[in-house]
C-alpha positions as CSV (number, residue, x, y, z in Angstrom):
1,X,-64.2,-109.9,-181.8
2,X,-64.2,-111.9,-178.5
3,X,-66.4,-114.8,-178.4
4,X,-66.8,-117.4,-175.3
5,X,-66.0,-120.5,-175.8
6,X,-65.4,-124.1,-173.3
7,X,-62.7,-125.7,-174.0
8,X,-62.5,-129.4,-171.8
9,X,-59.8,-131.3,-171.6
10,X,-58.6,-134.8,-170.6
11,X,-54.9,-135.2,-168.9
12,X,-53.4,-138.1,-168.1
13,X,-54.1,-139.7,-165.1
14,X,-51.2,-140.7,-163.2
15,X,-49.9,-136.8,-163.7
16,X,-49.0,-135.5,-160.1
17,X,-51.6,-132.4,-158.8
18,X,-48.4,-130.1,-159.5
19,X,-48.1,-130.6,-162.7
20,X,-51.5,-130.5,-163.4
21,X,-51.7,-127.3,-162.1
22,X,-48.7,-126.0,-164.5
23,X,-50.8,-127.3,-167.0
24,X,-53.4,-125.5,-166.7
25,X,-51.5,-122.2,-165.7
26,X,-49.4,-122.0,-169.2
27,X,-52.4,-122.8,-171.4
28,X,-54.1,-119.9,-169.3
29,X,-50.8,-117.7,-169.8
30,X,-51.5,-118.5,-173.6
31,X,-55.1,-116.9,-173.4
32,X,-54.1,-114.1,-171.3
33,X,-50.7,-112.9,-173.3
34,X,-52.8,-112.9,-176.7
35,X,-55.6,-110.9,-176.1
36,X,-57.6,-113.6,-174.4
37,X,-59.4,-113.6,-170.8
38,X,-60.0,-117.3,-168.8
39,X,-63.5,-116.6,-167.1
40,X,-63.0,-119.4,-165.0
41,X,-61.5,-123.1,-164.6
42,X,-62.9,-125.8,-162.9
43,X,-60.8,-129.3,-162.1
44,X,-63.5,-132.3,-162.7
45,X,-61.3,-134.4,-161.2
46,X,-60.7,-138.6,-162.2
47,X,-63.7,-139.8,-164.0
48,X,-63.5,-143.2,-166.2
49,X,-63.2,-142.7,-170.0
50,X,-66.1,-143.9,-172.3
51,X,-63.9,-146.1,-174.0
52,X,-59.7,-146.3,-173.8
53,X,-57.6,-143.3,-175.1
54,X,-54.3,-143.9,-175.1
55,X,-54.1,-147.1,-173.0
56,X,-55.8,-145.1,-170.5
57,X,-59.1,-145.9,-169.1
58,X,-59.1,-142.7,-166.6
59,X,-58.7,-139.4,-166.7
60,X,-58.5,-136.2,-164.7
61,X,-60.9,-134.0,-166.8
62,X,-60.5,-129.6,-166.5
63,X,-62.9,-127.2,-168.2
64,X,-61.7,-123.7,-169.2
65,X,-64.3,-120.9,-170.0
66,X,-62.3,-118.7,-172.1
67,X,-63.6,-115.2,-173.9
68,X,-61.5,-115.1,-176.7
69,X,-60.9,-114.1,-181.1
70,X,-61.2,-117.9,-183.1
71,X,-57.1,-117.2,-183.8
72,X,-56.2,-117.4,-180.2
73,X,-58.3,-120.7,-179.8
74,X,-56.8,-122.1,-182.7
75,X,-53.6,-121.5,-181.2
76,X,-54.9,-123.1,-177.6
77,X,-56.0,-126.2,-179.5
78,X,-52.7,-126.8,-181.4
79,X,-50.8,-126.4,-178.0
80,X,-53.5,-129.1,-176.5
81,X,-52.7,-131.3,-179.7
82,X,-48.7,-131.4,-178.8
83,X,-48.7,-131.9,-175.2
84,X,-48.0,-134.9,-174.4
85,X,-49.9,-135.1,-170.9
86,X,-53.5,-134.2,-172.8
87,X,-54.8,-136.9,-174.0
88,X,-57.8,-135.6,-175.3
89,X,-59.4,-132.3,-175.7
90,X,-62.8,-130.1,-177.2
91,X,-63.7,-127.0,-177.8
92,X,-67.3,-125.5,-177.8
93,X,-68.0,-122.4,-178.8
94,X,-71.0,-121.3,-176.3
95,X,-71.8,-117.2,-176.6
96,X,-74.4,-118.2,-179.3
97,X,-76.0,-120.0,-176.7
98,X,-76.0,-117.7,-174.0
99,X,-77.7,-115.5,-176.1
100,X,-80.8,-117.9,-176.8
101,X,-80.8,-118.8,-173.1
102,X,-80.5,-115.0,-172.2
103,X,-83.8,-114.8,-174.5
104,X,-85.7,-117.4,-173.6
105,X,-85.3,-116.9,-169.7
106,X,-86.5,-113.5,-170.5
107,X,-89.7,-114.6,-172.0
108,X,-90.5,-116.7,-169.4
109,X,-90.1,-114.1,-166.8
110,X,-92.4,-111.6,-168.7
111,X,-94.8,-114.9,-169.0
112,X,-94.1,-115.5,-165.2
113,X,-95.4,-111.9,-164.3
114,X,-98.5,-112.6,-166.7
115,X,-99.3,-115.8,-165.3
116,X,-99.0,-114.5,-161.2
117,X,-101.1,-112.2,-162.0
118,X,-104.2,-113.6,-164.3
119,X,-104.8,-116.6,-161.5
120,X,-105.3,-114.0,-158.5
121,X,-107.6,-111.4,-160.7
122,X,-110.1,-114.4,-161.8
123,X,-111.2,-115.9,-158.7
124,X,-111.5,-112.5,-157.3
125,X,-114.0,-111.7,-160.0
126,X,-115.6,-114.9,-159.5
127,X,-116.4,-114.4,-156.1
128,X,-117.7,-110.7,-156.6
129,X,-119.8,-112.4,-159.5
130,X,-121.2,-115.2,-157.1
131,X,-123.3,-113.3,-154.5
132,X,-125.0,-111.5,-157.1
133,X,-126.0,-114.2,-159.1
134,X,-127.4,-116.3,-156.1
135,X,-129.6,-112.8,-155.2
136,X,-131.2,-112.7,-158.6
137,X,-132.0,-116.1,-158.7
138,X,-134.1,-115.2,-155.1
139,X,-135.6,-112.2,-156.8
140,X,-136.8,-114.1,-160.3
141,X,-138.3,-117.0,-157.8
């Protein structure tokens, strides 16, 4: 069963763009030959590190959104754990909550549609209810 998952990693920061690139293309080759599909990956570029890994205070930082079985991302994170060039790495596992978000954005759209149109009924009403009040307060005086 496919799952999505974001898995962020940190690669060294004096690696050339190049290489970078080959980096990401065979951990990508890993997804794709085992079943595995990269939704998308986005180069973060340098950011400074909370605190030095490595004897390196910056890093060039790539997210991967990958829809793959918890095997296949076990076998990502082991080849992230030998290469040399990644000096740190996480995984989240994120289709849990897509779902919730999926759910709650469609409650507040039903509660949108509620709300838009309650506001517009009322003073309406209100205005209907006005002339005839004001006309049998002349009539009782």
């Amino acid at each position: 069963m496919n799952r999505t998952y974001e898995v962020m990693f940190i690669v060294r920061p004096d690696l050339q763009e190049e290489d970078l690139d080959k980096l990401i293309e065979g951990f990508s080759g890993t997804v794709t030959t085992n079943g595995g599909e990269v939704k998308s990956v986005e180069k973060l570029g340098r950011r400074r590190l909370a605190y030095i890994v490595r004897k390196f205070q910056d890093g060039l930082y790539v997210l991967l959104n990958v829809a793959a079985d918890g095997k296949l991302i076990a076998e990502l994170e082991r080849r992230l754990r030998v290469t040399e060039q990644v000096i740190k790495f996480i995984t989240v596992r994120t289709d849990e909550e897509n779902k919730r978000l999926a759910k709650v954005k469609a409650i507040r759209d039903t509660k949108v549609k509620r709300s838009a149109i309650a506001p517009v009924a009322a003073p309406v009403a209100a205005v209907a209810e006005a002339p005839a009040a004001a006309e049998a307060e002349t009539v009782t005086a």
